[in-house]
C-alpha angles and dihedrals in degrees: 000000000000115000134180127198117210143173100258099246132149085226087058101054095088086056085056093050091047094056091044084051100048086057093043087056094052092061099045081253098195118250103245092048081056092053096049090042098053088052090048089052092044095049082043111045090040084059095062100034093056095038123023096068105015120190095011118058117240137185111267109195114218115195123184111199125173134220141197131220094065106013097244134161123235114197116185127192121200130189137164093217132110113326099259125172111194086182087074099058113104107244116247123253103251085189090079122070119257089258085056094049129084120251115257129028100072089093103064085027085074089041083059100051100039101045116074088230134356119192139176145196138160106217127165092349099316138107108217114192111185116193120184134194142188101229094161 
């Protein structure tokens, strides 16, 4: 498992997506799950660094794990801020133009539909967002 902790800023977001990538690399990681991937840690790592510590700025702990059977990639991102659960928000209607449809939720909407399994929990302080996906 390889795992970076970071201050939770918008300006370090591309420094998340460029450890991700460097693993993803690693394992031949085809274009296309990349790409699906780097928008999943964006949406990701801006919500919690606008959110979990707002206004303050807080660590966020990112941890890239692999696993076999099929070769899949596991990111995990970790924060001590306020206790936020994505998973609850109702998705958006993506029937209704985008005039017609509220503002927020299409974000983590995508991250829903692109990853294989996204999962959360807040335990002993921490909000844990697990996001998996098939890359072989």
């Amino acid at each position: 498992m390889a795992e970076l902790t970071i201050e939770a800023t918008l300006e370090n977001i591309p420094k998340v997506t460029a450890f991700v990538d460097e693993h993803l690399e690693e394992l031949n990681c085809p274009f296309k799950a990349q790409t699906q991937i780097d928008i999943a840690i964006d949406e990701l790592f801006s919500n919690i660094a606008k959110f979990a510590y707002n206004p303050e700025v807080g660590p966020a702990t990112v941890n890239v794990e692999v696993e076999d059977d099929p070769l899949s990639v596991v990111i995990t991102f970790i924060d001590h801020g306020i206790p936020y659960d994505p998973l609850k928000n109702v998705d958006p209607d993506v029937t209704l133009s985008a005039e017609e449809r509220k503002v927020g939720g299409l974000g983590i909407y995508l991250v829903k539909k692109t990853m294989d399994d996204i999962a959360y929990e807040y335990k002993d302080g921490k909000n844990i967002l697990k996001i998996k996906k098939a890359i072989g």
